[in-house]
N, C-alpha and C positions, 0 to 999 in steps of 0.2 A: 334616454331615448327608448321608444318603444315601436312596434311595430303592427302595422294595420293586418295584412297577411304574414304574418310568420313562416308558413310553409312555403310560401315561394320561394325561400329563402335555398331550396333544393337547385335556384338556378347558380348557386353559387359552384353547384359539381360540374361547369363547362370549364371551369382554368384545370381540376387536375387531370378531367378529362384532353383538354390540349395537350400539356404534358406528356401525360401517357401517350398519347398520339405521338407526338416529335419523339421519342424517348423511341418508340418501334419501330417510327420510318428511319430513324437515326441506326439503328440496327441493323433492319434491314437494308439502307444503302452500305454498310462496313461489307455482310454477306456480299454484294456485286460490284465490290470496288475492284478496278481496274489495274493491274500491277503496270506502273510507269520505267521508263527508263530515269528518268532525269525530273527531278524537283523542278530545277529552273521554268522546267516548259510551264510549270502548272501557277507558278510564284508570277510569272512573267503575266500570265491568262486572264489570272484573279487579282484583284485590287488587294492590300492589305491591308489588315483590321487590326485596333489593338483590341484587348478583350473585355476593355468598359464598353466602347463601341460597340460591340458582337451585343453586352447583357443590359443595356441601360434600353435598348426602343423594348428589347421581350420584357423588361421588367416594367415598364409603363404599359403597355398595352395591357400586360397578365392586371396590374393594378387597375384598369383604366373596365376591364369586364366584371371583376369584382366588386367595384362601386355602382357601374351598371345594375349585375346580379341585386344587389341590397335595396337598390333604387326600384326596384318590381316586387318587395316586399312593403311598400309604401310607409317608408321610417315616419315618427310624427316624433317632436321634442316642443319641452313644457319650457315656456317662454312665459316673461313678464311683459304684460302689454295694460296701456291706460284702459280707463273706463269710462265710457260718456255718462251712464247713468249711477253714478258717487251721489251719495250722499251721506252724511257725517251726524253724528248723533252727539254734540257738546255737552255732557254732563259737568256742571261745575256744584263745586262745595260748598254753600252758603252758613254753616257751623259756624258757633260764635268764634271758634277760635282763629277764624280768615280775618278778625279783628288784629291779630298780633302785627306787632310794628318792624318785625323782625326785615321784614321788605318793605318799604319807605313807598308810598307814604302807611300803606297796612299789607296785608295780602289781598284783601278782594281788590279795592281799586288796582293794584297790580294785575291781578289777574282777568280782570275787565278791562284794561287797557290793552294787556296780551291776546285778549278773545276777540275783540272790537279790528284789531293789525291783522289777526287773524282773516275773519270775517271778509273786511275790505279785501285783500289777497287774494283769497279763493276766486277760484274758476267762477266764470260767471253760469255755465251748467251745472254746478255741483249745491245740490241739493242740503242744507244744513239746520239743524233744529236744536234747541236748548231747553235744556233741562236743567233745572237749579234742585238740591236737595241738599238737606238738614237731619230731624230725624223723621221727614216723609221725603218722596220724589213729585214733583208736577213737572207736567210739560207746559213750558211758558211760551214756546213759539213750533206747529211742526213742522218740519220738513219743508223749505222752500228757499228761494231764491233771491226774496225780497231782502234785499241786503240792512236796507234802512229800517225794518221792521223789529232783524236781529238785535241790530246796533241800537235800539230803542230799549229792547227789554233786557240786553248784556250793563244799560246805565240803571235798571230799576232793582237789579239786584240787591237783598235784603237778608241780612244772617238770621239764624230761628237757632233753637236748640236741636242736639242730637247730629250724629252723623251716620247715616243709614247708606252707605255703599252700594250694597248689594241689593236695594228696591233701588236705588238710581239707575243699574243693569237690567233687571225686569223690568220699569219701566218705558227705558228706553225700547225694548222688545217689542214693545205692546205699541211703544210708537210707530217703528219701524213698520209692524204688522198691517197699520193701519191702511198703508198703503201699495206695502207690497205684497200680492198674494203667494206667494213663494213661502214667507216665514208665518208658522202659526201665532197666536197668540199664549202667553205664557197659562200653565194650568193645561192647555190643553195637551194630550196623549199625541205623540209623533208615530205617524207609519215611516216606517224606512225607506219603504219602496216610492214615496214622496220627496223626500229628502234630496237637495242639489249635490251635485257629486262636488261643486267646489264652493268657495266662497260665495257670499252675496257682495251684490256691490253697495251694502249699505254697513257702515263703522262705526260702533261708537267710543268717543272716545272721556273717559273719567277723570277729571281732576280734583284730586281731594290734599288735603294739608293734614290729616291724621289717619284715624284705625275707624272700623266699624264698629260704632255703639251700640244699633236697635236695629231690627228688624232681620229680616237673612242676611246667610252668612255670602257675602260676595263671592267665594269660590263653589258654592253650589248657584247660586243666579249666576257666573261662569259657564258651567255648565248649559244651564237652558240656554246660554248664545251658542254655545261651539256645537250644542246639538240642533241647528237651527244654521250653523256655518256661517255665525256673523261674527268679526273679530271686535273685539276689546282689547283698546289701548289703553295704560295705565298711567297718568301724569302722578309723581309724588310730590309738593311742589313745599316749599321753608327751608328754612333750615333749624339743624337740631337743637337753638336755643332758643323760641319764641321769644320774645321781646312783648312790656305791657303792650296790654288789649285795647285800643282805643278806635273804635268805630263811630262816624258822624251820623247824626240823627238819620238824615236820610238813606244810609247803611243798615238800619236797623228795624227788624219789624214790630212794630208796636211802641219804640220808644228808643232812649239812647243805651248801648253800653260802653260799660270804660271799667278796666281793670280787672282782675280775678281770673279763673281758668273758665277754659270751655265749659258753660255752662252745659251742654250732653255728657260732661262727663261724669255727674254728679259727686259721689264720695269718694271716689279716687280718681280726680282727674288727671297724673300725671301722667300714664301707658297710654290717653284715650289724644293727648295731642301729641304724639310721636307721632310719623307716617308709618305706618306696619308696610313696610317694604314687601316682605315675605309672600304675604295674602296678593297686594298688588299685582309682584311676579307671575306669582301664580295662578292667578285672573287670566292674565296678557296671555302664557305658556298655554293655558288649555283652550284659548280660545284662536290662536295663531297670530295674537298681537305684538303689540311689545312693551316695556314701564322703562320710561323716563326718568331721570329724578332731573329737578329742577330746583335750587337751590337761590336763585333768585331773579329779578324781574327779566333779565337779559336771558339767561338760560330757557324760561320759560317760554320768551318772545320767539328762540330760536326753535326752539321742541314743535311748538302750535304751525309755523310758518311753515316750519322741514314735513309735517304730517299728511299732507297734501302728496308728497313726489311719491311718498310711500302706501299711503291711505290708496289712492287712485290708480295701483299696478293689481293686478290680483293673473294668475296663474292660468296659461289657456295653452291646450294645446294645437300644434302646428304643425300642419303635413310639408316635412322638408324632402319629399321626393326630386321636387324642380332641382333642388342642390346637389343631391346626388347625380342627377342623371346629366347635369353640364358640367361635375366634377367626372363623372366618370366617360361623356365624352371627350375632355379636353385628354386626357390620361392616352385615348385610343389614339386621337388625332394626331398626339406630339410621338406620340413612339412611333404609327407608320411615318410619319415626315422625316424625322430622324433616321428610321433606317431607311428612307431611298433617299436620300439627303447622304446620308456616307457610304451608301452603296451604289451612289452614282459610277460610271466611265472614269474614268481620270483624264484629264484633258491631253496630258502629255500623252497616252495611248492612246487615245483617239484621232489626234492629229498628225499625218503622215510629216515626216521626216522631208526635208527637200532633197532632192535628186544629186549626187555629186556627180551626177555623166552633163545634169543642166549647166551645175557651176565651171565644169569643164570644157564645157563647150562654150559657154559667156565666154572664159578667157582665152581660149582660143582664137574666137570670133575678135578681141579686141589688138591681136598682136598682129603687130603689121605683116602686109603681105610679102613675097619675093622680088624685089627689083626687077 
């Protein structure tokens, strides 16, 4: 929580200033008290109290100014609230090795199945754009709404060589830029004093099946988003036994493949189709996203669908004074009620007693006269 005027915060010194007040009249009435003969008269005069009674109204009202007081400092607290203007930036991994069979029927078709559930789902205002990368990034569709458009170019998807991460993150950047004037374009020089104090409301999010073989290193293209205040979400998506490579002709750009390792991984391709978890992480971490791992077509499904409730909160702050000030009036209200509520009359002393001269004269009046 934080506070809009901080120094108002001075009106917090009226409770110990009451205090000291009662604390001195309280004083000064012991100096002019009156010597009595007899307790009873005074017991008899005054209603009695227990001592929760006497301290529970002054300890809500003392609470009930103090929340007042705070309530004139204009508290504001950082709350997560939706975004009408979301939009999502799908980078998926097109690598030969999306060919492996380890997710039935391969991994691409899985994960255009998952994109496609995706897609359909989403908000009908949230803005969404795809990106396919290998060892380049292109934008295949930007930013829009057109669902059917998506869903077109999520079935044209085609493996190439190479798996390039971190131009799929620059990329996307430049996509984003194109629309929103808030975020620069990658290469250019950022002034600070430009810079949004929170997020944007535009995400992208990465899904890849291995490590970055060419081009930058994703945790520096990281960087250019989180300096820029857009997050990146990390999908890891296989699992850690690839299964043969078999991708259908129309999976494939230029022709069929089937069997062998990730072609970007050239002479050693075994480290190049593991997921580097690590880098991932650490993508997500510097840019305030988060890495998923997704291990097959179910998990996936769930990660892409769940990214929305998450993707679409972003951080704002909120002037909670109105809360204060009908917490700290109810505080006032219930403690004076309570103390003239049990510092009422007492019924039984307020109501006189009936006459015994009346009751004695009724029976008088009813006993027969003298013959």
């Amino acid at each position: 929580m934080s506070l809009t005027w901080p120094w108002a915060l001075v009106a917090l010194l009226v409770v110990p200033v009451l205090l000291a007040a009662r604390w001195w009249f309280d004083r000064r009435r012991k100096r002019t008290a009156l010597t009595v003969s007899s307790l009873a008269l005074i017991r008899a005069a005054v209603p009695g109290r227990t001592a929760w009674r006497r301290r529970v109204p002054v300890a809500l009202f003392l609470a009930g100014l103090l929340t007042l007081a705070v309530s004139v400092a204009r508290p504001q607290a950082t709350v997560a609230v939706p975004r009408a203007d979301t939009s999502i930036l799908l980078a998926v991994d097109v690598s030969g090795s999306m060919c492996s069979t380890d997710v039935k029927p391969n991994r691409l078709a899985a994960a255009g199945e998952a994109a496609r559930e995706f897609i359909q789902r989403s908000d009908g205002g949230t803005r969404i754009g795809l990106i396919a990368f290998s060892g380049t990034a292109a934008v295949l569709v930007a930013p829009t709404t057109d669902k059917d458009q998506l869903i077109d170019a999520v079935g044209d998807l085609k493996t190439a060589l190479g798996t390039a991460i971190g131009q799929a993150i620059l990329t996307s950047i430049d996509a984003i830029a194109e629309y929103n004037p808030h975020v620069a374009q990658t290469g250019v020089e950022l002034i600070s004093a430009v810079v949004p104090a929170e997020f944007e409301p535009d995400t992208i999010v990465v899904l890849t099946d291995g490590s970055n073989t060419t081009g930058v290193d994703p945790v520096l293209a990281a960087q250019e988003a989180a300096a820029r205040h857009i997050r990146v979400f990390t999908i890891g998506f296989g699992t850690t036994a690839p299964g043969p490579m078999v991708c259908t002709a129309g999976q494939v750009n230029g022709g069929s493949f089937s069997g062998g390792p990730d072609p970007g991984a050239a002479s050693a391709p075994g480290p190049f189709m593991e997921i580097d978890e690590k880098a991932l992480t650490q993508v997500a971490a510097a840019t305030g996203g988060r890495y998923f791992r997704a291990e097959d077509a179910g998990r996936l499904h769930d990660v892409l669908t769940g990214l929305p409730r998450e993707i679409g909160l972003h951080e704002q702050r909120t002037e909670t004074t109105v809360w204060f000030l009908l917490a700290g009036t109810l505080l006032v209200v219930t403690g004076v009620t309570l103390a003239l509520w049990w510092n009422r009359p007492s019924r039984s002393r307020s109501q006189p007693r009936p006459s015994p001269a009346r009751s004695d004269a009724g029976t008088r009046g009813s006993s027969p006269g003298p013959s």
